[in-house]
DOVEX-986216 format. One record per residue (C-alpha): residue number from 1; residue in three letters; x, y, z. Coordinates in pm, 1 decimal. Layout:
REM residues N
<r num="NUM" residuo="ALA" east="X" north="Y" up="Z"/>
...
//
This chain:
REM residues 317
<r num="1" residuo="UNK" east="9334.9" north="4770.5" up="16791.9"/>
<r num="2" residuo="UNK" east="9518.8" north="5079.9" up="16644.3"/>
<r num="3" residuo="UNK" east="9343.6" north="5280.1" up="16407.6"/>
<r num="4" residuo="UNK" east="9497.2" north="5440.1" up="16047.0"/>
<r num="5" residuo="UNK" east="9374.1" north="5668.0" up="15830.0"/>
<r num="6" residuo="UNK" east="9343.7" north="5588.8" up="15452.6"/>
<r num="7" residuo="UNK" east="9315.9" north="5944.4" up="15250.8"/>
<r num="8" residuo="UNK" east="9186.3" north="5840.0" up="14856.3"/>
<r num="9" residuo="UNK" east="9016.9" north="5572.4" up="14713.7"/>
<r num="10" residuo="UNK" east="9281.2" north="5310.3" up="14625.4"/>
<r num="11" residuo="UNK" east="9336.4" north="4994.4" up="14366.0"/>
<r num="12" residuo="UNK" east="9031.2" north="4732.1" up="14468.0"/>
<r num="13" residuo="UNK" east="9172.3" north="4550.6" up="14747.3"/>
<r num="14" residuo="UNK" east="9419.0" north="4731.3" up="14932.6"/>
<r num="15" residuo="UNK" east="9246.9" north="4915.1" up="15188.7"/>
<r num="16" residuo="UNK" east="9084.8" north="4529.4" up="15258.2"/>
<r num="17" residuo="UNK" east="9425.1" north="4390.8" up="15373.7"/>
<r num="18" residuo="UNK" east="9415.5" north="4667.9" up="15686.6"/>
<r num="19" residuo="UNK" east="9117.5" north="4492.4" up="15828.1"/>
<r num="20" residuo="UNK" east="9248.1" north="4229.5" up="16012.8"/>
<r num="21" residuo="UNK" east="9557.2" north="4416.5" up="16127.5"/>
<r num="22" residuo="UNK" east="9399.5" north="4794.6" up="16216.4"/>
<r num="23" residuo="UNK" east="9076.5" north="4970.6" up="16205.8"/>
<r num="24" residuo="UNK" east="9024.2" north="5171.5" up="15915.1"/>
<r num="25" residuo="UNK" east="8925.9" north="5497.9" up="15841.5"/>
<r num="26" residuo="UNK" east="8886.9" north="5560.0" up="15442.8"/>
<r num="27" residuo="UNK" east="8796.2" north="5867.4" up="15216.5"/>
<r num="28" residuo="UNK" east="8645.6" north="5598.4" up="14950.5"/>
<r num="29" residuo="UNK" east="8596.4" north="5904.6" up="14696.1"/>
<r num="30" residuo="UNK" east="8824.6" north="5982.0" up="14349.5"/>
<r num="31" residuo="UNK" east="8899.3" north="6345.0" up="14511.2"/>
<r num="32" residuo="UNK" east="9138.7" north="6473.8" up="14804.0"/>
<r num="33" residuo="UNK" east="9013.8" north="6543.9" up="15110.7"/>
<r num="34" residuo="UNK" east="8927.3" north="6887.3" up="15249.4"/>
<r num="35" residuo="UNK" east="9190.2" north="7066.5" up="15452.1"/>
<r num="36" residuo="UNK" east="8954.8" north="7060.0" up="15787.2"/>
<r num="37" residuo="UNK" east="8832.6" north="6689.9" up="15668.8"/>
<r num="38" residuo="UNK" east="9194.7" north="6575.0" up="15708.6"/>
<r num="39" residuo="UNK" east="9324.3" north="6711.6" up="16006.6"/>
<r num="40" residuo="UNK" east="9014.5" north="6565.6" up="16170.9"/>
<r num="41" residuo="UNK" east="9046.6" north="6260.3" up="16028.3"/>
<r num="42" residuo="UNK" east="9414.5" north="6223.2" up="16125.5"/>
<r num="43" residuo="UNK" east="9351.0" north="6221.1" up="16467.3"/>
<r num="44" residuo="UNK" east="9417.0" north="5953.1" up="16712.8"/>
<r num="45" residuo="UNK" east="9605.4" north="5772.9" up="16445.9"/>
<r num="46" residuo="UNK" east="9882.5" north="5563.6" up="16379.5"/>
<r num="47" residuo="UNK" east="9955.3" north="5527.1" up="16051.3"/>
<r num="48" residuo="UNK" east="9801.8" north="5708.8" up="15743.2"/>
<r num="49" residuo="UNK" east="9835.2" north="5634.4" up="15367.3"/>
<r num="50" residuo="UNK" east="9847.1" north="5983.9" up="15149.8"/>
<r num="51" residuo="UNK" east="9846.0" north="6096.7" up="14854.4"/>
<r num="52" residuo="UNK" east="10092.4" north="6409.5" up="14702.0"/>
<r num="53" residuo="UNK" east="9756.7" north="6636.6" up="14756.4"/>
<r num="54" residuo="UNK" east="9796.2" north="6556.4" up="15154.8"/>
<r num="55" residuo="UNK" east="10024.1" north="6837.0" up="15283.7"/>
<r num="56" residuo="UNK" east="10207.5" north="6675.9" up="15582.0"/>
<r num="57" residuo="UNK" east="10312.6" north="6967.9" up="15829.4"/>
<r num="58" residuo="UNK" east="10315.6" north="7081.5" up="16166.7"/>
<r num="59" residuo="UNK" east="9996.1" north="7116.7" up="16197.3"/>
<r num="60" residuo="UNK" east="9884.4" north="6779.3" up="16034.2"/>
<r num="61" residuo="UNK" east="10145.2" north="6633.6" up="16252.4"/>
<r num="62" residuo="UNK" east="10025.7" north="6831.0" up="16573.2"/>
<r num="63" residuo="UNK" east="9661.7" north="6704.9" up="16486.7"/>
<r num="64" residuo="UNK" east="9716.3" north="6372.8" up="16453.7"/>
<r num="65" residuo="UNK" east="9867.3" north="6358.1" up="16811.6"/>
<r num="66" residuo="UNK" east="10160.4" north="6157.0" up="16958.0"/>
<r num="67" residuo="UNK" east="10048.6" north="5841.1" up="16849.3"/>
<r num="68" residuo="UNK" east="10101.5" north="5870.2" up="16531.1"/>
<r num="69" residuo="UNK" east="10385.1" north="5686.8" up="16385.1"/>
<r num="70" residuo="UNK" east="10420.2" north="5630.2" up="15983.0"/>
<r num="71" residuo="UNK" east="10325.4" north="5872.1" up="15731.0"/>
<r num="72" residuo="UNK" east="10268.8" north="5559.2" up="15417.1"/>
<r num="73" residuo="UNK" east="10298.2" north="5835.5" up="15096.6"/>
<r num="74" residuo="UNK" east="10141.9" north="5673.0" up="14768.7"/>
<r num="75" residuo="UNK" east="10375.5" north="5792.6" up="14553.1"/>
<r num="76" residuo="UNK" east="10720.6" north="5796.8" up="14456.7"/>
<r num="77" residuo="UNK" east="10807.1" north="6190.9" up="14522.7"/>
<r num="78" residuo="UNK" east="10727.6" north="6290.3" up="14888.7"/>
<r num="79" residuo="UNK" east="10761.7" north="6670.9" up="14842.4"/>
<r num="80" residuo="UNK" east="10410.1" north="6685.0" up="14997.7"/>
<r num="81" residuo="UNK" east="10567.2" north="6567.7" up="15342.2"/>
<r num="82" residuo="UNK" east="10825.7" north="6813.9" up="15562.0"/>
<r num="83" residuo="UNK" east="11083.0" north="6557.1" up="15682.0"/>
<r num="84" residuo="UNK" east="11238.0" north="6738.0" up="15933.3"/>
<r num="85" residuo="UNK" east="10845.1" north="6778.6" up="16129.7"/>
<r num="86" residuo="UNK" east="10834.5" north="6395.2" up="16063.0"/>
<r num="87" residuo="UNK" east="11156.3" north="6342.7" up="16223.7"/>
<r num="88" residuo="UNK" east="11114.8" north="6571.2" up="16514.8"/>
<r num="89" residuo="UNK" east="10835.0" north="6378.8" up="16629.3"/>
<r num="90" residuo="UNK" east="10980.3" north="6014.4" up="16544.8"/>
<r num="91" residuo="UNK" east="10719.2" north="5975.3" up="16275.2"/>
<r num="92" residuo="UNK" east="10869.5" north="5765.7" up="15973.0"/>
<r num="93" residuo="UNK" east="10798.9" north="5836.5" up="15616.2"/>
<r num="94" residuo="UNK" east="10790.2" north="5587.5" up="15311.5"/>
<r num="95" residuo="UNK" east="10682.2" north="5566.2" up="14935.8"/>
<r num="96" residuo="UNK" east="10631.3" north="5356.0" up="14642.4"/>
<r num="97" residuo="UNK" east="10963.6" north="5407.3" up="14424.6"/>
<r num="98" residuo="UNK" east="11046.5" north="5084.8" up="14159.8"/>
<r num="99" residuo="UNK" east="10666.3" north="4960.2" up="14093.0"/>
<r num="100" residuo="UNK" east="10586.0" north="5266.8" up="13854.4"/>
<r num="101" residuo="UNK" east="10913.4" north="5292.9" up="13684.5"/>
<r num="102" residuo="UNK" east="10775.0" north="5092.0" up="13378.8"/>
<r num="103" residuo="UNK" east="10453.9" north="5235.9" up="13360.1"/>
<r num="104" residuo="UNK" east="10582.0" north="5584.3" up="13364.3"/>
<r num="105" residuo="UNK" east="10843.5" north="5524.1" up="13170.3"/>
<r num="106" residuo="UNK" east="10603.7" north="5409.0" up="12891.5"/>
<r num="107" residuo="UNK" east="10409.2" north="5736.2" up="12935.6"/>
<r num="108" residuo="UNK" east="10678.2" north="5918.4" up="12893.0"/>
<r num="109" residuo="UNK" east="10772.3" north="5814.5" up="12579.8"/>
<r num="110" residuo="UNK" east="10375.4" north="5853.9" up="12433.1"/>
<r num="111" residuo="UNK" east="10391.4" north="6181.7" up="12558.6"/>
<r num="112" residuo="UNK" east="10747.3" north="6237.6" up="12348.9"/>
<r num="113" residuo="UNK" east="10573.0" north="6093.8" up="12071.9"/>
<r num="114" residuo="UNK" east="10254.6" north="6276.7" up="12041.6"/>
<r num="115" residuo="UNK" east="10467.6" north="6593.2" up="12099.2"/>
<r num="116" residuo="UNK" east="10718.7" north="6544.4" up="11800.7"/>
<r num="117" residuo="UNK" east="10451.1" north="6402.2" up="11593.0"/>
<r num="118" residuo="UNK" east="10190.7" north="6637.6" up="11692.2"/>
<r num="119" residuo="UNK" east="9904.6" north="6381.4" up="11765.1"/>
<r num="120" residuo="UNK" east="9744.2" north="6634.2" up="11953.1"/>
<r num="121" residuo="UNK" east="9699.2" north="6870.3" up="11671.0"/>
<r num="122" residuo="UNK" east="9590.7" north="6623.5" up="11449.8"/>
<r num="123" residuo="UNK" east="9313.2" north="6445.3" up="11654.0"/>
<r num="124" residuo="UNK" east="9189.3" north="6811.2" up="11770.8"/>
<r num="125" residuo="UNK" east="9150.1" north="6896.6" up="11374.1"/>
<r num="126" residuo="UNK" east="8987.6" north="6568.1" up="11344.6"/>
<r num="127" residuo="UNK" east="8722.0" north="6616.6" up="11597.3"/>
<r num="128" residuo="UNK" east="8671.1" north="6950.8" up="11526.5"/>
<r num="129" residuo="UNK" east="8523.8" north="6892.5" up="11189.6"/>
<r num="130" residuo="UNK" east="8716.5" north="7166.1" up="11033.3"/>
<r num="131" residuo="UNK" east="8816.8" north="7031.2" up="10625.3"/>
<r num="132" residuo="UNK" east="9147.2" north="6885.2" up="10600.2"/>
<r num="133" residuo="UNK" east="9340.0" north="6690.6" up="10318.6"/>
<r num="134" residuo="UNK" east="9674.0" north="6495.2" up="10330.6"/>
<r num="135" residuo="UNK" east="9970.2" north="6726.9" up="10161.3"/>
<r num="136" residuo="UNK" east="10347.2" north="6640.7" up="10145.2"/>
<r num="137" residuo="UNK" east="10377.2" north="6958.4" up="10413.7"/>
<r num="138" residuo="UNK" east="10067.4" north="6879.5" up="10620.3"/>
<r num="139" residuo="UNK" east="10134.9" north="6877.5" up="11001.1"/>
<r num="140" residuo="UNK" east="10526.9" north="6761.3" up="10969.3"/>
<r num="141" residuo="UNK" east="10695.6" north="6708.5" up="11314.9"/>
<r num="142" residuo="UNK" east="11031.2" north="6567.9" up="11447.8"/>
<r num="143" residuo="UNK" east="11187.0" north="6237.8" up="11299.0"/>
<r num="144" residuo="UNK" east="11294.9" north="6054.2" up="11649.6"/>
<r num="145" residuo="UNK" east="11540.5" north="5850.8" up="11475.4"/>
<r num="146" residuo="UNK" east="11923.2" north="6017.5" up="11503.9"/>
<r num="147" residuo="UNK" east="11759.7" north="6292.5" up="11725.2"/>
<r num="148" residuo="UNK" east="11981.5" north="6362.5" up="12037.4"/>
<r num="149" residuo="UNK" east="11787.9" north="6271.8" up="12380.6"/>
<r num="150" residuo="UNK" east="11875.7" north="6444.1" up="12703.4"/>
<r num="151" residuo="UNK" east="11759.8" north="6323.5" up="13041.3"/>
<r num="152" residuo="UNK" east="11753.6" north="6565.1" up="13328.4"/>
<r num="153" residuo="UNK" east="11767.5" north="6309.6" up="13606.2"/>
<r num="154" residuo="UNK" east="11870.2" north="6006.4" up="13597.8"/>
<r num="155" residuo="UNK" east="11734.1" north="5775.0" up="13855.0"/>
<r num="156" residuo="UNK" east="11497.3" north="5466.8" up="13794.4"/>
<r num="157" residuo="UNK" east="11232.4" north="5638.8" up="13534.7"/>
<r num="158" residuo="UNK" east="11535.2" north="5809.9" up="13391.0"/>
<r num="159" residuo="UNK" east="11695.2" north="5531.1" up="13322.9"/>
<r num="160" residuo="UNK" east="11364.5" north="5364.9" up="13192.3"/>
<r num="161" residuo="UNK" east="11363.1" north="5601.0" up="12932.2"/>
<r num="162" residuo="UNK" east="11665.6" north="5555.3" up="12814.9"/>
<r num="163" residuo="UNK" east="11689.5" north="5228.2" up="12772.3"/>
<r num="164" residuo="UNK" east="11384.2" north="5263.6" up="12556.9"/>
<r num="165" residuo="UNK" east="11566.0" north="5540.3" up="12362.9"/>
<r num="166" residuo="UNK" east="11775.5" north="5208.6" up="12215.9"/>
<r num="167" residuo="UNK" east="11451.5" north="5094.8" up="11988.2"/>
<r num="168" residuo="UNK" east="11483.6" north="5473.1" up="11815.5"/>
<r num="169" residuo="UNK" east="11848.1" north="5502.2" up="11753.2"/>
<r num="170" residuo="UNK" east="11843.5" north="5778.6" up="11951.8"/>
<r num="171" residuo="UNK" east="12149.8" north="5913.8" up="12091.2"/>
<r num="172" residuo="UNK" east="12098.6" north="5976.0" up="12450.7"/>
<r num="173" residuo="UNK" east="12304.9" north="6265.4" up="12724.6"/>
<r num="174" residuo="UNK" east="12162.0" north="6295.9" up="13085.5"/>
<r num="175" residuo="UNK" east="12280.8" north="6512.2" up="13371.8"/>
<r num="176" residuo="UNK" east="12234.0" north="6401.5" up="13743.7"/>
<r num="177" residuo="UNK" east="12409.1" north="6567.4" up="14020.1"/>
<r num="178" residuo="UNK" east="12682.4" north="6294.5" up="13994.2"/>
<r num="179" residuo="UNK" east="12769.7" north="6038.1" up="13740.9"/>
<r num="180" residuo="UNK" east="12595.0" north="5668.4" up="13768.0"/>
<r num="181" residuo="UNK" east="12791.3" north="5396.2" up="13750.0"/>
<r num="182" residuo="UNK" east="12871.0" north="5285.5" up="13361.4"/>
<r num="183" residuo="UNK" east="12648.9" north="4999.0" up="13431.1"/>
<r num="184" residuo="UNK" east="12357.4" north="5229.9" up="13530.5"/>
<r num="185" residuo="UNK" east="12393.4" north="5479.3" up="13236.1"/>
<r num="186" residuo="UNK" east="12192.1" north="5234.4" up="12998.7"/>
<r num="187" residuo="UNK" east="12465.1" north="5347.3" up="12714.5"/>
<r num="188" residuo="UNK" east="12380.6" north="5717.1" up="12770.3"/>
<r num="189" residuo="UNK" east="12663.6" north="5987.9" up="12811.7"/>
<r num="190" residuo="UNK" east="12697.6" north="6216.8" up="13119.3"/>
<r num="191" residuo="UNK" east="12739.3" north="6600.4" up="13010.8"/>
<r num="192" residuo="UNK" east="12729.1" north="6888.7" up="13254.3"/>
<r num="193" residuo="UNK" east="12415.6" north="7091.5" up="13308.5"/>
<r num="194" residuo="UNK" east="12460.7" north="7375.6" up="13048.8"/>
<r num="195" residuo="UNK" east="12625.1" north="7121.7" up="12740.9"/>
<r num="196" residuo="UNK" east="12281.9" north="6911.9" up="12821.6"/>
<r num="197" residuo="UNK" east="12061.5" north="7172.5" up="12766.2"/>
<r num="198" residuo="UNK" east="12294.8" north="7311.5" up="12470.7"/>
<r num="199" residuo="UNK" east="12289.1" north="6941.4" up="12260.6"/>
<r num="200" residuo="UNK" east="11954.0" north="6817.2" up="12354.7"/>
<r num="201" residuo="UNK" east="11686.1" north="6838.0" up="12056.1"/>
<r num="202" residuo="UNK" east="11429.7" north="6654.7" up="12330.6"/>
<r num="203" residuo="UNK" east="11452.3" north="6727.0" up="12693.6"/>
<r num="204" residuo="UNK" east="11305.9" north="6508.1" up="12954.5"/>
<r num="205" residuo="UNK" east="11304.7" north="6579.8" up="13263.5"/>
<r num="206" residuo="UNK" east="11231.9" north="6361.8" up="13536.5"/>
<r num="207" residuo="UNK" east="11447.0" north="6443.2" up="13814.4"/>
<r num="208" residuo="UNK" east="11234.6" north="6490.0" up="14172.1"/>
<r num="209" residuo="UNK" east="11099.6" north="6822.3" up="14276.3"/>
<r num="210" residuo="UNK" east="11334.6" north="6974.3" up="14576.9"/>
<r num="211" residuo="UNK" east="11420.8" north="7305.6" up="14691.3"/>
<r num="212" residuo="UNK" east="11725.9" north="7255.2" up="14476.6"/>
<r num="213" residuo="UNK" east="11528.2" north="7178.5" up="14111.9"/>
<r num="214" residuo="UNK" east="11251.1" north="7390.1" up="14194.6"/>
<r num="215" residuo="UNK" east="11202.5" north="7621.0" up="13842.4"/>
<r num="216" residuo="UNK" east="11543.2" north="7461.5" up="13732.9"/>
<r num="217" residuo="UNK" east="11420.3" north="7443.9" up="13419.4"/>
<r num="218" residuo="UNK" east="11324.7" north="7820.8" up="13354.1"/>
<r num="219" residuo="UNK" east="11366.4" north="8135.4" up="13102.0"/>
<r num="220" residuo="UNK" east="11713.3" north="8086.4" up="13080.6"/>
<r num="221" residuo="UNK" east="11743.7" north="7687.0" up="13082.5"/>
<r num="222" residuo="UNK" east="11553.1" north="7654.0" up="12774.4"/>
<r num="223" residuo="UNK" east="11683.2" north="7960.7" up="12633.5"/>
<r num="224" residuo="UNK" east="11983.5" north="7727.0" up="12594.0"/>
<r num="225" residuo="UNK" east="11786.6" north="7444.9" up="12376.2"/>
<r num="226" residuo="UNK" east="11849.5" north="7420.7" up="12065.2"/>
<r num="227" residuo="UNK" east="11615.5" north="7593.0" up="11824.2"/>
<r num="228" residuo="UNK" east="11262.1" north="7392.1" up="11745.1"/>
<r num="229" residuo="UNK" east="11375.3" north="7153.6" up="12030.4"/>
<r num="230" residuo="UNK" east="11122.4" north="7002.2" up="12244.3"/>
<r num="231" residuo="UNK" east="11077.9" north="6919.4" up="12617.2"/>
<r num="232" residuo="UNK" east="10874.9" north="6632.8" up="12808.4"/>
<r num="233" residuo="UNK" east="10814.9" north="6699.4" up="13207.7"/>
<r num="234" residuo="UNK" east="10706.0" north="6396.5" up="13406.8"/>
<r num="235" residuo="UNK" east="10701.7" north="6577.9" up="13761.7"/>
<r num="236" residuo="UNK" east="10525.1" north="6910.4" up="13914.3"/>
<r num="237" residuo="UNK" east="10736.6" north="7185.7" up="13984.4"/>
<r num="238" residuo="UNK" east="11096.9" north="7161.6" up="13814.1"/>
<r num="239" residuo="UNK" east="10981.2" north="7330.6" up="13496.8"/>
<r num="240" residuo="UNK" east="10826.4" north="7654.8" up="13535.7"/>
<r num="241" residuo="UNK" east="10563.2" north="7631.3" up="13335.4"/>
<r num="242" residuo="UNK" east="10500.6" north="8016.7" up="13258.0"/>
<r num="243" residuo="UNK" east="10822.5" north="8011.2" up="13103.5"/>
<r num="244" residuo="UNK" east="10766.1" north="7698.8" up="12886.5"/>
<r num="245" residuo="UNK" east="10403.4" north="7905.3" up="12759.7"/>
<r num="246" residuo="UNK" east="10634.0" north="8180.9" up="12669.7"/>
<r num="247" residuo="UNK" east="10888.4" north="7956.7" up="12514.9"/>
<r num="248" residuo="UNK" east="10617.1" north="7763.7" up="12295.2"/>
<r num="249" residuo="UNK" east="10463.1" north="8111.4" up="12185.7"/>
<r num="250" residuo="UNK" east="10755.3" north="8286.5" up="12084.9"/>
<r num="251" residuo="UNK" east="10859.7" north="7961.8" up="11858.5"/>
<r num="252" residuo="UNK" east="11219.1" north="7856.2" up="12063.6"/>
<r num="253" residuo="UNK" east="11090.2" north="7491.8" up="12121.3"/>
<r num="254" residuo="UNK" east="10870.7" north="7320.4" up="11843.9"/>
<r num="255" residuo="UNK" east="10645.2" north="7151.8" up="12116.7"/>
<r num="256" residuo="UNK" east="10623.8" north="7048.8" up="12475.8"/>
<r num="257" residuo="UNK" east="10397.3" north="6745.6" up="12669.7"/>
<r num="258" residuo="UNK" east="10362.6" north="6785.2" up="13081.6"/>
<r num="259" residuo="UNK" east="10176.4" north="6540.0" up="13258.0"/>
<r num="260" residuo="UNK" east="10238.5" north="6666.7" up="13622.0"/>
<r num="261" residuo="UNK" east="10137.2" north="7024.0" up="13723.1"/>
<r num="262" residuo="UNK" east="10216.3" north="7226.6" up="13989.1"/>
<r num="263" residuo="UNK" east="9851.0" north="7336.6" up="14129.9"/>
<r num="264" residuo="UNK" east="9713.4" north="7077.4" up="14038.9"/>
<r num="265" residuo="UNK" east="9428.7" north="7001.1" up="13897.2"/>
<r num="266" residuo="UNK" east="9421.7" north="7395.7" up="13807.2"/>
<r num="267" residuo="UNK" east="9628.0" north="7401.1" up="13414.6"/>
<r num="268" residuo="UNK" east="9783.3" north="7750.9" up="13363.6"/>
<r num="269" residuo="UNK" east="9567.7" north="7911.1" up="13090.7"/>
<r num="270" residuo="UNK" east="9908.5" north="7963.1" up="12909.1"/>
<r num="271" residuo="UNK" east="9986.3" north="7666.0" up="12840.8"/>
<r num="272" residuo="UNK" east="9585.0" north="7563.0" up="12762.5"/>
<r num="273" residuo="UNK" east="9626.2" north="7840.5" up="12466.9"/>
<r num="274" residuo="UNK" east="9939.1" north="7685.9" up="12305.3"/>
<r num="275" residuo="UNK" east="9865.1" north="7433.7" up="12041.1"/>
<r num="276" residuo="UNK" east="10155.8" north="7262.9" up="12053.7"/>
<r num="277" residuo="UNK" east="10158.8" north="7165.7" up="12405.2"/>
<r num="278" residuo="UNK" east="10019.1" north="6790.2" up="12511.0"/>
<r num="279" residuo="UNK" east="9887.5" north="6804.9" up="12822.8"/>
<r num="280" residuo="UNK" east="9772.2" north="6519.1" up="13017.7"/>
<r num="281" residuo="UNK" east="9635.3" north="6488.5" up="13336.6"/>
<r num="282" residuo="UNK" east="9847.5" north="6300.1" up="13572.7"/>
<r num="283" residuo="UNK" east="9861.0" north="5947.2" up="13413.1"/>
<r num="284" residuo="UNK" east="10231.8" north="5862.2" up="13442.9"/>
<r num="285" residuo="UNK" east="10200.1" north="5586.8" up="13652.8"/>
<r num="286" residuo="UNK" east="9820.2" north="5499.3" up="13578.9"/>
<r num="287" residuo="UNK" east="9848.9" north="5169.6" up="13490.1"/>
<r num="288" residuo="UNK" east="9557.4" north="4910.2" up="13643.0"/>
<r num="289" residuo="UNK" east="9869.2" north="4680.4" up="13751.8"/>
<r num="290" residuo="UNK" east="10110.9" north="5003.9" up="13883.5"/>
<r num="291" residuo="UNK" east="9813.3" north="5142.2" up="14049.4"/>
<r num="292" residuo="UNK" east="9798.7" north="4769.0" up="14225.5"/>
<r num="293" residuo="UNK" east="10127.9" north="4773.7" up="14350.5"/>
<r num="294" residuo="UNK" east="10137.1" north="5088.2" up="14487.1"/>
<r num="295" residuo="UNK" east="9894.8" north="5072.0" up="14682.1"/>
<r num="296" residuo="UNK" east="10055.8" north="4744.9" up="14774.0"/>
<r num="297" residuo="UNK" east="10373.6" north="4886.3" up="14871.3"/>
<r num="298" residuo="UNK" east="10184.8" north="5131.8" up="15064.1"/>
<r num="299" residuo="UNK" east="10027.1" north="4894.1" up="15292.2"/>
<r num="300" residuo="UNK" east="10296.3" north="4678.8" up="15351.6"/>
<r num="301" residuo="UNK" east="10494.7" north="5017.2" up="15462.3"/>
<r num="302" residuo="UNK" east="10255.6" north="5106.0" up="15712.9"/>
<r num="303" residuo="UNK" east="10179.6" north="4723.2" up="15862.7"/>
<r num="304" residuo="UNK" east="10531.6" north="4676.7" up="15910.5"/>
<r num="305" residuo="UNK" east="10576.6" north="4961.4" up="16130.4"/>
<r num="306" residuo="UNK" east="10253.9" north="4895.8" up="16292.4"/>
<r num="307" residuo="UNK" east="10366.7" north="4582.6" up="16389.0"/>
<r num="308" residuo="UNK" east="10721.2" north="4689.5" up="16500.5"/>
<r num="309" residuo="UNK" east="10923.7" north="4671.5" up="16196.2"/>
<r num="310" residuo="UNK" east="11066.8" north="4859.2" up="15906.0"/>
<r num="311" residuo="UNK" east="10886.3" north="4990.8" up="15582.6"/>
<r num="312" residuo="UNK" east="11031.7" north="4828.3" up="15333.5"/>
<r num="313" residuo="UNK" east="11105.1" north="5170.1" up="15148.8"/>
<r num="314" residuo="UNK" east="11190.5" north="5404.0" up="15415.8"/>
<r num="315" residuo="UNK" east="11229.3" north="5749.5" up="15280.0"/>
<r num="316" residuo="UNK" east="11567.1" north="5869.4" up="15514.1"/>
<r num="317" residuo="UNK" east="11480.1" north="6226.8" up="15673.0"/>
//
């Protein structure tokens, strides 16, 4: 019986529906493993599940040995994973796109809100004890409601949000590489880069991280927002998030909310120190049902290769 490697603890179960099929090796425990833990727990296998903290390299791929041939990622971005290593050695790589498009959809949008509103504020007032009394100028945000939306990517989630834009009159611009299909648009209009970051009062930016969007949004970028606009980041790594601190301070946008970090779990202390910044800690898609089905998908990825087939959603190289 082939043996795989399971890296987190995953929705109750998942890692149960290996048994019969492989033997399994699992890090039952909420954090990532160790560097050293890893690449000695990769070895000898065929198939491992991972998580975006699981650097998949050379020298993860050289550790695991020859034998190993399906690298299940538990996610929908696979940034984490170099292709071309993958593909060299005939190791395939999936992930777990479609099944969290609701969820973090609906996250996004409670993070737009409790930026423009400035829920955050509030409640931290609140608990804090500090006196407080209701006044016609007391803690005023944004008004959603007429308030141009741009999208900066517009694949499933992007397209998630907007659809959800409809319930708040909002008008809604996105910018993707190339222009969807009308019937994929979900009534939005397409604008080049610079007239999206020019008319957009909220940014949201979903697009994946890749060489090409790494720091996309930057100095400059949001330099180009409007005045007291403010931006929502879903994913690690396409806004730098030095230059969103800096941004916040010096009063450009009104507020921000990030939910994916770069280093995570480590928060730059810059954006900790701005009051108008919701930060939360990696809950797009934290949803008991998403959480289900990705781990779902994530199995039936790796048993299908494991028993000479195709993962259903085979990232191409």
């Amino acid at each position: 019986m082939e043996s795989v490697l399971v890296t987190r603890r995953l929705a109750p179960g998942v890692v149960e529906r290996l048994a019969p099929y492989v033997e399994v090796t699992s890090h039952d425990e909420e954090r990532p493993m160790t560097r050293a833990a890893l690449l000695a727990a990769v070895r000898g296998k065929a198939g491992v599940i991972t998580t975006l903290d699981d650097v998949v390299d050379a020298e993860f791929l050289d550790a695991a040995g020859p034998g190993l041939r399906i690298v299940a990622n538990h996610a929908v971005g696979t940034h984490n994973i170099d292709h071309a290593a993958c593909a060299a050695r005939g190791v395939l790589v999936s992930n777990t796109p479609g099944v969290l498009t609701a969820a973090t959809a609906d996250f996004t949008w409670a993070l737009l809100l409790a930026a423009t509103r400035r829920l955050g504020e509030g409640e931290r007032l609140l608990r804090s004890g500090e006196p407080w009394a209701w006044a016609p100028t007391f803690l005023l945000g944004m008004e959603l409601t007429g308030t141009r939306l741009g999208i900066l990517g517009m694949g499933r989630i992007g397209q998630a949000v907007a659809r959800r834009a409809v319930g708040f009159e909002m008008p809604v611009a996105y910018h993707n590489r190339s222009r969807l299909p009308a019937a994929d648009e979900a009534g939005a209009e397409w604008l080049p880069l610079d007239e999206l970051f020019a008319r957009s009062q909220v940014l949201v930016v979903t697009c994946p991280l890749s060489a090409a969007t790494r720091h996309l949004v930057d100095r400059q970028r949001l330099a180009q927002l409007p005045a007291g606009a403010v931006v929502v980041s879903v994913v690690a790594g396409v806004v730098n998030e030095a230059d969103l601190a800096e941004s916040l301070a010096s009063g450009h946008l009104s507020a921000a909310a990030v939910d994916n970090f770069e280093r995570e779990p480590a928060v730059p202390a810059a954006l900790l120190a701005q009051p108008n910044a919701v930060l939360a800690p990696h809950l797009g898609s934290a949803t008991v049902k998403t959480r289900q089905a990705m781990g779902d998908l994530a199995v039936d990825n790796l048993l299908a290769v494991l028993t000479g087939g195709q993962p259903p959603t085979l990232v191409s190289p």
